[in-house]
VEXGU-242465 format. One record per residue (C-alpha): residue in one letter; x, y, z; residue number from 1. Coordinates in Angstrom, 1 decimal, padded with zeros to 4 digits, always signed. Example, Ala and Ser with C-alpha at 12.3 -4.5 7.8 and 13.67 -1.06 7.14 Angstrom:
2
SITE  residuo      px      py      pz  num
SITE        A  +012.3  -004.5  +007.8    1
SITE        S  +013.7  -001.1  +007.1    2
% end
This chain:
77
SITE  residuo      px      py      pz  num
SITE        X  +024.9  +002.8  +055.2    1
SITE        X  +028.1  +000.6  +055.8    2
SITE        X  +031.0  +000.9  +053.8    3
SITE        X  +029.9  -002.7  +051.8    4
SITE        X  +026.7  -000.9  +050.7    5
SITE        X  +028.6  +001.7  +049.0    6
SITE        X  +030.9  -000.6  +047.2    7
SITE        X  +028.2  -002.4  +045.9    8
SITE        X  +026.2  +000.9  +044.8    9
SITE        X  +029.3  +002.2  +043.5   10
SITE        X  +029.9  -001.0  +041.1   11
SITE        X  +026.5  -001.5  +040.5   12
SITE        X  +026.5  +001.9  +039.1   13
SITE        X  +029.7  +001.4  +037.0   14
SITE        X  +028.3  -001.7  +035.1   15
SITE        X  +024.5  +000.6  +034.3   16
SITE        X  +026.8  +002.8  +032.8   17
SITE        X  +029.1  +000.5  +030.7   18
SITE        X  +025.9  -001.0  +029.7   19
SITE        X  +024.8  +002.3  +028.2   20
SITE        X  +027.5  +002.9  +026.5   21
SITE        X  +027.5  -000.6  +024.8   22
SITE        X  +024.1  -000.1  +023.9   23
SITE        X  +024.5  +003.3  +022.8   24
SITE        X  +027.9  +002.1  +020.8   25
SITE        X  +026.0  -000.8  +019.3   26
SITE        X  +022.9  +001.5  +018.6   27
SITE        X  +025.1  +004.2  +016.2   28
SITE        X  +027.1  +001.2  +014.8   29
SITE        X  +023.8  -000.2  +013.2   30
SITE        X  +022.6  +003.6  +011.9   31
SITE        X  +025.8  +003.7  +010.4   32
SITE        X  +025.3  +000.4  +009.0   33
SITE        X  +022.0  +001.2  +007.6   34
SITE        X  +023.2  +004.5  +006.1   35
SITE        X  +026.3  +003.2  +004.1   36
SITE        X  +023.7  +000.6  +002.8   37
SITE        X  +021.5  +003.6  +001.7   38
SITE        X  +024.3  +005.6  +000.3   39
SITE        X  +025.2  +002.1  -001.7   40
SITE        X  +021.9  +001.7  -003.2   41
SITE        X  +021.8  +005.5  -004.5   42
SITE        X  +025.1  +005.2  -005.6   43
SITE        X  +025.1  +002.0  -007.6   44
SITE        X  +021.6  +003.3  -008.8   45
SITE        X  +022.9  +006.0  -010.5   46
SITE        X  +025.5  +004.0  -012.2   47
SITE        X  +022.6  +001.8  -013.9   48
SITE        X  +021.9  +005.4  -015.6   49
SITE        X  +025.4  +005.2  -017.3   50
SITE        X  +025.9  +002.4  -018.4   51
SITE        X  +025.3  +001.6  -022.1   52
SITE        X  +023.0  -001.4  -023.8   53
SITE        X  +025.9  -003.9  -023.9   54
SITE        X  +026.6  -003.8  -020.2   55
SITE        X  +023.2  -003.8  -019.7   56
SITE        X  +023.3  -006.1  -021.7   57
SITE        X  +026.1  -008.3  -019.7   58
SITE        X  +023.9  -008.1  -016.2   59
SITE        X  +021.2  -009.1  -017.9   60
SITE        X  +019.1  -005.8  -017.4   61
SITE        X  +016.6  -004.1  -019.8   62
SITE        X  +017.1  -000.2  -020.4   63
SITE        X  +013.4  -000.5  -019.3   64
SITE        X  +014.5  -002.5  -016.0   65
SITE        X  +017.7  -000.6  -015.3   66
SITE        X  +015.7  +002.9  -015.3   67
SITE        X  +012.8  +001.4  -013.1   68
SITE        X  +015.4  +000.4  -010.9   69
SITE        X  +017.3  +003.7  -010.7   70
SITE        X  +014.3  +006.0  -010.0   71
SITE        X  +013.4  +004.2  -006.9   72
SITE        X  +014.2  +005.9  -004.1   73
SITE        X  +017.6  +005.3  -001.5   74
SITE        X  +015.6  +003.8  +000.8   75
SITE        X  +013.9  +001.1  -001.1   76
SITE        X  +015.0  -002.3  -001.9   77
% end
């Protein structure tokens, strides 16, 4: 190999691996994403449990509606 081959094997491997990082960077960015919208859901869930029939009441929810909506799981819109 000549000394131009080299270069260009030695770049071309520098941008393969700054593409894997991106992608790997841009891959745990939406998990984490996903997983605060999952932790949001269960948590705001749980507060439908507390609140009383007036603020129920004020979001325009049922006791009936709030409790269906709380016992779904994280996961589920």
């Amino acid at each position: 190999m000549n000394g131009l081959s080299d270069v260009r094997l030695t770049l071309q491997a520098r941008e393969l691996e700054q593409e894997q990082r991106a992608t790997v960077f841009l891959a745990s960015a939406r998990l984490g994403h996903r997983w605060n919208r999952f932790w949001m859901r269960l948590h705001t869930r749980r507060q439908l449990l507390e609140l009383d029939d007036h603020a129920l009441k004020d979001v325009g929810l049922s006791r009936a509606q709030a409790l269906e909506e709380a016992l779904k799981p994280f996961w589920k819109r």
